[in-house]
C-alpha positions in Angstrom: 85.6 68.0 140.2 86.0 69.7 136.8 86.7 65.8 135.2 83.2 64.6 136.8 81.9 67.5 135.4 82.8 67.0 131.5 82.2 63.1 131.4 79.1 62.7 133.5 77.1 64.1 130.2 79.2 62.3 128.0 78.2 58.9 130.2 74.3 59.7 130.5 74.4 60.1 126.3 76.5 56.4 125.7 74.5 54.9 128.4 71.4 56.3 126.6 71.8 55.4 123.6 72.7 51.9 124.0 69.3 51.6 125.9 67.5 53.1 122.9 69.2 50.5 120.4 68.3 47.9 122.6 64.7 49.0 122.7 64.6 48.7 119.3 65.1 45.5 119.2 62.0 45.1 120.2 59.5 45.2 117.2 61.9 43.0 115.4 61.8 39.9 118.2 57.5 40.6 118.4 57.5 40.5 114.3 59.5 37.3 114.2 57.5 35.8 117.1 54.3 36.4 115.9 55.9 35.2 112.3 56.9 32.1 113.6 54.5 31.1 116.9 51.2 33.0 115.9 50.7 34.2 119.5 48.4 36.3 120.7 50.3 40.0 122.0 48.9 39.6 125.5 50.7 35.9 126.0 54.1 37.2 124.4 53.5 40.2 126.8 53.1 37.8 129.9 56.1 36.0 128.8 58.1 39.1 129.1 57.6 40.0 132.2 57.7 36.3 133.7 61.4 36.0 132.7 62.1 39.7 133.5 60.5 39.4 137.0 63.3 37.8 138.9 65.6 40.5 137.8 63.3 43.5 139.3 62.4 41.4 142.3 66.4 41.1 143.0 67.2 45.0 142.2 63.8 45.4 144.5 65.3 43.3 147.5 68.9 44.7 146.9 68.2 48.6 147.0 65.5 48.4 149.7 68.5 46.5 152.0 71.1 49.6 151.7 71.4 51.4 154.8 71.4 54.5 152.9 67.6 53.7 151.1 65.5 56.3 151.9 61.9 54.7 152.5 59.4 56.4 149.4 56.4 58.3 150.6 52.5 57.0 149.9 52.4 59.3 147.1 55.9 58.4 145.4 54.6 54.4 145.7 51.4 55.9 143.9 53.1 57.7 141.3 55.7 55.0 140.6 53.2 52.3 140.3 51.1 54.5 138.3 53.8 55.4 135.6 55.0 51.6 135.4 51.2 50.6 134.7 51.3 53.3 132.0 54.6 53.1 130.4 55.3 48.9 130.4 51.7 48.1 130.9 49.2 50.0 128.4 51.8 51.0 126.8 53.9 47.2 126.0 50.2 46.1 125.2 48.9 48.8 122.9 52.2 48.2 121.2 52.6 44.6 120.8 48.6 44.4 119.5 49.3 47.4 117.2 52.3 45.2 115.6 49.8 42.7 115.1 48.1 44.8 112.7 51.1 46.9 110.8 54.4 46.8 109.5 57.2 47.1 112.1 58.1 50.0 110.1 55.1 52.2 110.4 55.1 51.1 114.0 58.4 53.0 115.0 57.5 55.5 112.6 54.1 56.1 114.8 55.9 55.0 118.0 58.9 57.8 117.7 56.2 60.6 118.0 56.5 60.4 121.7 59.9 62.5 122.1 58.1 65.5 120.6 55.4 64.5 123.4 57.8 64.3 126.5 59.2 67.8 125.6 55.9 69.0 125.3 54.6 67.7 128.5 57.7 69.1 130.1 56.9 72.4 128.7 53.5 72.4 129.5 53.1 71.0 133.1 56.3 71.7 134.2 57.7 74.6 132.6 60.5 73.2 131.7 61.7 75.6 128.5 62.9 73.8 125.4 66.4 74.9 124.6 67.9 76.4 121.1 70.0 72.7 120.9 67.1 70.6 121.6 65.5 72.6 119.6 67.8 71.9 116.8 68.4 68.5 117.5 64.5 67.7 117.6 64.6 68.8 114.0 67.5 66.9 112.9 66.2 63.7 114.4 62.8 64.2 113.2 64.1 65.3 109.6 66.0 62.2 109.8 63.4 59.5 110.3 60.9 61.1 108.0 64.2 60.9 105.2 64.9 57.1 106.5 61.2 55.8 106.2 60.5 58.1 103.0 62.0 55.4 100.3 60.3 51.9 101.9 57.4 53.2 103.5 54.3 52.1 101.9 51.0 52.1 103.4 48.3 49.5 102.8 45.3 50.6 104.0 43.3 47.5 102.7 45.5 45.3 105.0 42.3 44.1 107.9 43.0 46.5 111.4 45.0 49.1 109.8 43.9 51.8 111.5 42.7 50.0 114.5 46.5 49.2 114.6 47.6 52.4 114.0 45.5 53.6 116.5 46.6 51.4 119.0 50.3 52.2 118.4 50.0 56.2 118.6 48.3 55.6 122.0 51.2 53.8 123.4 53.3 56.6 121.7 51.0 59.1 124.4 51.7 56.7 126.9 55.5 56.2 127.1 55.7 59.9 126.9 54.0 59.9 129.9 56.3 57.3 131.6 59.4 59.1 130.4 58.5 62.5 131.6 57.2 61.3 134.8 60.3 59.5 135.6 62.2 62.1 134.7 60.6 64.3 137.2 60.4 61.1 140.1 64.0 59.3 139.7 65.8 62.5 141.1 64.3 62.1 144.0 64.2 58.1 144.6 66.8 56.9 142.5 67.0 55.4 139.0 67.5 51.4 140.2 64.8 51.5 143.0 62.4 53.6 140.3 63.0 51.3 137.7 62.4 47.8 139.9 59.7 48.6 141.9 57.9 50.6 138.6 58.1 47.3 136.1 56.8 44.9 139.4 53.9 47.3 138.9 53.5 46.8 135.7 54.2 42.7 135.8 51.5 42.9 138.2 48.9 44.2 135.9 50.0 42.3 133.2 49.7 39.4 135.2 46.1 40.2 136.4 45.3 40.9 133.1 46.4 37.2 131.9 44.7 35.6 134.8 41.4 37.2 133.3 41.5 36.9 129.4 44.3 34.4 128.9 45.1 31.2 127.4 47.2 29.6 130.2 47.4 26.4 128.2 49.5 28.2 125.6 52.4 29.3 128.3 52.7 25.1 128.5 52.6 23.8 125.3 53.9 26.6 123.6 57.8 25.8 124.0 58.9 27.8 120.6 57.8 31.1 122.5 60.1 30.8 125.1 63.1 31.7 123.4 61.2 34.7 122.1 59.9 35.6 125.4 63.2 35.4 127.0 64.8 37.7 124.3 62.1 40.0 124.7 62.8 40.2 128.8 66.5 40.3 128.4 67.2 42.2 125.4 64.5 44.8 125.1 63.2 45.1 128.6 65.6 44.4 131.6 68.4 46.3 130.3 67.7 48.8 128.3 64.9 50.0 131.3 68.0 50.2 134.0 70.1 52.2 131.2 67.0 54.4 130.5 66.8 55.2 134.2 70.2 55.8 134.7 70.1 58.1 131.1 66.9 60.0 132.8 69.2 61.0 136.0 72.3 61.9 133.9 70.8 64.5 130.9 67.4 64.7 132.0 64.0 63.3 130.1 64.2 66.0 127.2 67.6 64.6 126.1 67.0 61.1 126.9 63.7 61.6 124.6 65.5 63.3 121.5 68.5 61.0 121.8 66.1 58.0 121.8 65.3 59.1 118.1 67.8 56.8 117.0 65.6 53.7 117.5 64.4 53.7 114.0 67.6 54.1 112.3 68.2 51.5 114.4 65.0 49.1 113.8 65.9 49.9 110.2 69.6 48.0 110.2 68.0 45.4 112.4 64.9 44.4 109.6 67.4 44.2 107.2 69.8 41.8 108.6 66.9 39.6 110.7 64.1 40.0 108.7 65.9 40.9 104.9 64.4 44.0 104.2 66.5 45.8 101.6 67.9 49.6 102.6 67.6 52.6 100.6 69.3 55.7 99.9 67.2 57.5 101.5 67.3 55.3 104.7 71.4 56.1 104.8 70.8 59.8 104.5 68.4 59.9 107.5 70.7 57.9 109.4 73.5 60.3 109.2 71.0 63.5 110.1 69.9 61.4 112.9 73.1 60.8 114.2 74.2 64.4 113.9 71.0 65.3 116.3 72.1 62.9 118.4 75.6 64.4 118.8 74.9 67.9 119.2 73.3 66.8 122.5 76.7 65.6 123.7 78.7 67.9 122.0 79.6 71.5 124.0 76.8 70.8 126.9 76.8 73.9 129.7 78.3 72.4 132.7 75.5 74.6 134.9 73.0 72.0 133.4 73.0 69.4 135.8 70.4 70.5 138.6 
């Protein structure tokens, strides 16, 4: 009993953080697809969820088949379907227009506001106190990015959409924080894989509908170079790292998951330099190693009374 105790933690912080370096992969696959394909977001978006689809559909069928699934009331299937349309819906498309517009670098930069949201929100609607560690560890994270982005950041504000871009990617900031708290707050009580499916069908389906309205279906046909991207995007950056996030979100809970996920522009950082050749700075290296020290105080002496 004592054993489960000590590495449960330890599990939801790996698990965790190979879900947020995953994510990050993310902005690099959208920058080198837009790069190379000229796409529209909306159309790489579709793509995404078209190759990811069969996976939720089977984790759908498979969980609602256990003789121990517990059927979800008509609110949870609300509040499910509500956070997946927010979090992988507006959220995926704010972000993937907003890319369209900036650097992949100020996009994380804007994007990684959203842990300091999530433990706000937790705060605020459900009085859920933020700790001296997290406390701590917010600052070390946060001290850490603004240190890594310091020496290459630049900001053109000439560049056509800037702020319209900008905009776009701070709103999909608001609304992952929304998802992740949510979740947080929902997976306890219907479980991380069943969550996870049946809250990214929702969002396939409006991503879908949205398609059907105001896309260009001819480009899903002749466009065969966006596959490769689209599937990347669905395996990569969406399939797993959602089912690791989940399973992160029942381990430490969404404050930790949020803070640990601070690592996904040290992260973006290493990736741009080895896929898309940009150079890395001093200043990048020191942030990295504040970042990580946030990240392991999480992990590092946790109460065991803290899983509730």
């Amino acid at each position: 009993m004592q054993a489960s105790v000590r590495t449960t933690p330890v599990a939801g912080f790996i698990i965790t953080l190979l879900g947020a370096i995953l994510f990050s992969t993310k902005a690099i696959i959208v920058k080198l697809a837009f790069g190379a394909t000229h796409t529209d977001a909306l159309t790489l978006l579709t793509l995404r969820m078209l190759f990811a689809l069969p996976f939720y559909v089977g984790v759908a069928l498979l969980v609602s088949s256990q003789k121990n699934n517990e059927r979800m009331s008509a609110a949870q299937w609300g509040l499910v379907a509500l956070l997946g349309l927010l979090g992988y819906y507006a959220s995926s498309l704010f972000d993937f227009t907003g890319l369209q517009y900036i650097s992949a670098g100020l996009e994380r930069l804007i994007l990684f506001l959203y842990p300091s949201f999530v433990v706000f929100i937790n705060a605020l609607l459900f009085n859920q106190r933020i700790t001296g560690t997290q406390k701590w560890a917010l600052l070390l994270t946060y001290a850490g990015i603004a240190i890594a982005y310091a020496g290459e950041l630049t900001l053109d504000t000439r560049q056509p959409g800037f702020y319209w871009g900008s905009f776009l990617v701070f709103l999909c900031a608001i609304t992952y924080s929304m998802y992740i708290a949510g979740s947080g707050k929902l997976i306890p009580l219907v479980g991380a894989n069943k969550f996870t499916a049946y809250a990214m069908l929702a969002a396939t389906a409006g991503i879908f509908l949205h398609f059907a309205v105001a896309g260009q279906g001819e480009i899903l046909a002749t466009g065969r170079a966006l596959w490769g991207y689209g599937l990347a995007l669905a395996i990569l950056s969406t399939v797993l790292p959602s089912f690791l996030i989940s399973q992160g979100l029942k381990r430490i809970g969404a404050n930790n998951v949020a803070i640990i996920s601070g690592i996904g522009p040290i992260s973006t950082i290493a990736q741009a330099h080895f896929f898309l050749h940009e150079p890395i700075f001093a200043a990048q290296i020191g942030g990295t190693v504040l970042v990580v020290l946030g990240v392991l105080l999480l992990s590092w002496k946790r109460p065991a009374t803290s899983a509730a």
